[in-house]
C-alpha positions in Angstrom: -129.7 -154.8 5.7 -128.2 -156.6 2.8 -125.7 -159.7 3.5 -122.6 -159.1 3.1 -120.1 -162.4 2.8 -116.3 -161.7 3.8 -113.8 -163.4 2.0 -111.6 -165.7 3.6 -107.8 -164.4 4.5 -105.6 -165.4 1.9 -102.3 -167.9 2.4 -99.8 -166.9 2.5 -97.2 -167.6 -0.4 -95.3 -169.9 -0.1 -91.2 -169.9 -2.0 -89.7 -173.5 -2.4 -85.8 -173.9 -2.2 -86.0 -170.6 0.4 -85.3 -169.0 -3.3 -86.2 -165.2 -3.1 -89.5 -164.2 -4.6 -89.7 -162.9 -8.5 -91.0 -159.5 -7.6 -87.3 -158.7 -6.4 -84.2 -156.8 -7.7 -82.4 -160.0 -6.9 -80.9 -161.6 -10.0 -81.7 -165.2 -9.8 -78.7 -167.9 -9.7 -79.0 -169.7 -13.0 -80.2 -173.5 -12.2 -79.7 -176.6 -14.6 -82.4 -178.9 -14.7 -81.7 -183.0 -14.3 -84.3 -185.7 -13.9 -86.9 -183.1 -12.7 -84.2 -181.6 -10.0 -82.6 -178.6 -10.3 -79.2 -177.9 -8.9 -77.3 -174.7 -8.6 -74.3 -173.4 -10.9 -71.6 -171.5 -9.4 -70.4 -168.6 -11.1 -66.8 -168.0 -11.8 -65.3 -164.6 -12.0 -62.4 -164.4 -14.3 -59.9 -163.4 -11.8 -56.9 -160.9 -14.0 -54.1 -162.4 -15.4 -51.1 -162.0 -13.0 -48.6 -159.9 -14.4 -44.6 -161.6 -14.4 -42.3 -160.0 -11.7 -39.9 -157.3 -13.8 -36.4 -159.5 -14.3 -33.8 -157.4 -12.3 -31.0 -159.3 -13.4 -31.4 -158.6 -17.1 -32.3 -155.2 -16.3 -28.7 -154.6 -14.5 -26.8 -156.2 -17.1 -28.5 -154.0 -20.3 -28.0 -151.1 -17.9 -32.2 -150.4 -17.6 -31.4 -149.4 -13.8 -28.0 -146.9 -14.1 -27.8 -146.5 -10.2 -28.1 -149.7 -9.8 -24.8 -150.7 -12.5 -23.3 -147.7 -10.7 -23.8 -149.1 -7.0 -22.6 -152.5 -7.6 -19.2 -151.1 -9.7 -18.3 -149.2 -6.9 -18.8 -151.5 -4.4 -17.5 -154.7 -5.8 -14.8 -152.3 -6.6 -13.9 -151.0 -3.2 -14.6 -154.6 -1.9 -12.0 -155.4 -4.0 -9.3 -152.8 -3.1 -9.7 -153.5 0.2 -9.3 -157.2 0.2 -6.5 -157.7 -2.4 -4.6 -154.4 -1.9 -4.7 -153.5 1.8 -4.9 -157.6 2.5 -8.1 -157.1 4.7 -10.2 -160.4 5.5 -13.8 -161.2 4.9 -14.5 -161.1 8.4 -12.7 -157.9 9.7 -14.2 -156.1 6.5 -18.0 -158.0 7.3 -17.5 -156.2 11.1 -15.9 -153.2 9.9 -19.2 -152.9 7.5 -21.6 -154.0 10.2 -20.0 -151.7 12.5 -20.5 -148.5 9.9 -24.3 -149.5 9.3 -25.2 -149.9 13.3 -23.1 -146.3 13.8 -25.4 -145.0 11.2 -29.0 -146.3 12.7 -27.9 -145.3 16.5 -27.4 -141.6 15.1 -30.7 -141.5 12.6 -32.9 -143.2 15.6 -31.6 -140.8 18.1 -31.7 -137.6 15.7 -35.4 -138.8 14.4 -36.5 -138.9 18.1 -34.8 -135.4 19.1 -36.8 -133.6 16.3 -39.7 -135.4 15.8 -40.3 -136.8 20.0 -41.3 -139.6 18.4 -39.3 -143.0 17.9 -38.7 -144.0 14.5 -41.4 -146.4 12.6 -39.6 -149.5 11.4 -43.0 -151.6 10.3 -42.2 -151.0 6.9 -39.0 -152.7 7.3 -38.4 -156.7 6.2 -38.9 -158.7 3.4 -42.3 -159.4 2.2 -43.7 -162.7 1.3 -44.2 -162.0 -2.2 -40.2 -160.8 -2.6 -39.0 -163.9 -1.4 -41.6 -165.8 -3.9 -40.7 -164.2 -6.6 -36.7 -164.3 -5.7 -37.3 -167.7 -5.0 -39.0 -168.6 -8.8 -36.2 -166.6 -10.5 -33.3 -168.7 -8.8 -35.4 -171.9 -10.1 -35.6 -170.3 -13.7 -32.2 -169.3 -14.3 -31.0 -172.8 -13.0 -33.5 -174.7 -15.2 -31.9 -172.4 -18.0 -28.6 -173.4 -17.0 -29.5 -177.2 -17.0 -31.5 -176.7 -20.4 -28.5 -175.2 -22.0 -26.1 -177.7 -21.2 -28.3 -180.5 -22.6 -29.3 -178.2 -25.8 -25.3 -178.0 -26.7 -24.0 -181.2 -25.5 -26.5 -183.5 -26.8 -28.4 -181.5 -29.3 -25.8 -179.0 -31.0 -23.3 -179.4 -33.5 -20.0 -180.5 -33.1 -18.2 -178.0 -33.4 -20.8 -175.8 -30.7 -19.8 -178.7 -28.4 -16.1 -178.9 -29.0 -15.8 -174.3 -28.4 -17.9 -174.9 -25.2 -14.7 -177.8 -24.1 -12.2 -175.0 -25.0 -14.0 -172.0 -23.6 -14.3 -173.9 -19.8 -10.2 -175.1 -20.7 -9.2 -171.4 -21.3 -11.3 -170.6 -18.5 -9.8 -173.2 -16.1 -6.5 -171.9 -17.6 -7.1 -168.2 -16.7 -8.0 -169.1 -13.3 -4.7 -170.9 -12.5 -3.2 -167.1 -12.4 -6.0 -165.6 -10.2 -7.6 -166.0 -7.3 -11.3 -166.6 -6.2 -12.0 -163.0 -5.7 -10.3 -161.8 -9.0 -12.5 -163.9 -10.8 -15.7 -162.8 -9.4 -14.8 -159.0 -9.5 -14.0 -159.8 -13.4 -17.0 -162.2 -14.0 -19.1 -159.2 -12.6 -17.4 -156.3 -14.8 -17.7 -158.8 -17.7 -21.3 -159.4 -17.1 -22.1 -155.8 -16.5 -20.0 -154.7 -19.9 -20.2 -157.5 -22.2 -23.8 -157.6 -22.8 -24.2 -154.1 -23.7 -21.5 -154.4 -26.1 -23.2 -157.0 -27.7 -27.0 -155.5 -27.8 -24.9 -152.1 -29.8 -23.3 -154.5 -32.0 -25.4 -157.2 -32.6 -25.7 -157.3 -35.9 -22.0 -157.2 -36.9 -21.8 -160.2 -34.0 -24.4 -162.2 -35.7 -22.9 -161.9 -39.3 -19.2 -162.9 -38.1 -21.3 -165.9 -36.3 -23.0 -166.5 -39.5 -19.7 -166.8 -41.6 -17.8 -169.1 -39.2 -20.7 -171.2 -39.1 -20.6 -171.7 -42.7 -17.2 -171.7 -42.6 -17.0 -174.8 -40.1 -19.7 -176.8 -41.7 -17.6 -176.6 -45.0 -14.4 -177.7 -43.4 -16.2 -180.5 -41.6 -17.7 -181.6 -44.6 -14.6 -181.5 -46.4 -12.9 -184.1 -43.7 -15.9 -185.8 -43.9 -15.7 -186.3 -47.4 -12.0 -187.2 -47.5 -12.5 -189.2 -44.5 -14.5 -191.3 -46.6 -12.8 -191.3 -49.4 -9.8 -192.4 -47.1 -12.6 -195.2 -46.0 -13.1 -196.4 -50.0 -9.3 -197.3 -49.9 -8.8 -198.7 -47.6 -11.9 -201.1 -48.7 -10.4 -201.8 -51.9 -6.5 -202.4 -50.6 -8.2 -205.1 -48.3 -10.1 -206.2 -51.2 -7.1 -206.7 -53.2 -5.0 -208.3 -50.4 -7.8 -210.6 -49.8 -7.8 -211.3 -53.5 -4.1 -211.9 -53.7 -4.2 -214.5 -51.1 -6.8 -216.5 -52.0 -5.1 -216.6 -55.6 -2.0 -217.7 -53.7 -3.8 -220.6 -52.3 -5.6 -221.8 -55.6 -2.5 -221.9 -57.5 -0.4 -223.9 -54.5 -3.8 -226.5 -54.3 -3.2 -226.3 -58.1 0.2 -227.6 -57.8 
């Protein structure tokens, strides 16, 4: 019988750091290495860039959303009607409203729930978080624009862009001495629904009239600048003259 020697069991291997062993479809996590220590680097996904909320206020005034334009005409217009001509109040037309919209639901819900036997799902009803974010940021940004654009002409601007922003607001304070509160809004709102269209068809022909009283201004402003100077220069050399005279005056009387 020959001898036969058995080899001994071998160890098991062993995996420092609990990583997982090479012969794996694992990728492995990249490590830097720092005084003989190696430490782990997160990765980072590149999350999408967030797209901006569509602006609903500028499409409503360059007529983008036409039932929309249409909606708000005929309501501010019947709102209108109803509280200058037939002399109703906020509140009896706010009840009057509320009144119309509760009718409405108690007839849907009850209709819904004869055909279908089933009540109506109103989950889907409310305002999501994200709305009143993005409602919320747009308030901030048209009111930042607002303060941005008063500093920009009052501070910034010309003259002239200053002194037609003084007469716009005293023609406007002007107008509103013959109208009322609600007036005002109801033409404010036609104005902005109308106004900017008008201008995006003709904007060219807007830009060149701009163009020509702008030039137009800064020659007549440099024209009473110059003569306001020249004015200046005369006045200089009157004084001088006067001051002249005298002190001749007073030499020849110390002469005497």
């Amino acid at each position: 019988m020959s001898d036969t020697t058995e080899s001994p069991p071998s160890s098991p291997k062993t995996h420092l750091h609990n990583y997982p062993p090479p012969d794996e479809t694992e990728t492995p996590i990249p490590t830097v290495s720092r005084n003989d220590e190696t430490e782990q680097v997160p990765e980072y996904s590149e999350s999408p860039p967030k797209s901006n909320p569509p602006d609903i206020v500028t499409d409503i005034m360059l007529w983008k959303k036409k039932n929309l334009n249409i909606i708000l005409l005929l309501s501010a217009t019947a709102i209108w009607t109803l509280m200058q001509i037939y002399h109703y109040t906020f509140l009896t037309l706010l009840s009057y409203v509320g009144m119309a919209v509760f009718t409405c639901l108690f007839f849907w819900a009850n209709v819904h729930r004869l055909l279908k036997r089933e009540t109506p799902d109103l989950s889907g009803i409310g305002i999501s978080e994200q709305t009143a974010i993005d409602t919320a940021n747009l308030i901030r940004k048209r009111i930042d624009e607002v303060v941005r654009l008063m500093f920009h002409v009052s501070v910034e601007r010309e003259w002239f862009l200053s002194g037609g922003v003084v007469a716009a607001l005293y023609l406007l304070s002007l107008v509103a001495s013959y109208f009322d509160f609600l007036t005002l809004c109801y033409i404010g709102l036609v104005g902005g629904l109308t106004i900017p269209v008008i201008y995006m068809k003709n904007e060219h022909k807007i830009k060149d009239l701009g163009e020509k009283s702008r030039v137009k201004s800064r020659s007549v402003y440099a024209t009473m600048e110059d003569k306001m100077q020249k004015s200046k220069e005369k006045l200089k050399q009157t004084k001088d003259k006067l001051m002249a005279g005298k002190q001749k005056e007073v030499k020849e009387k110390k002469m005497e």
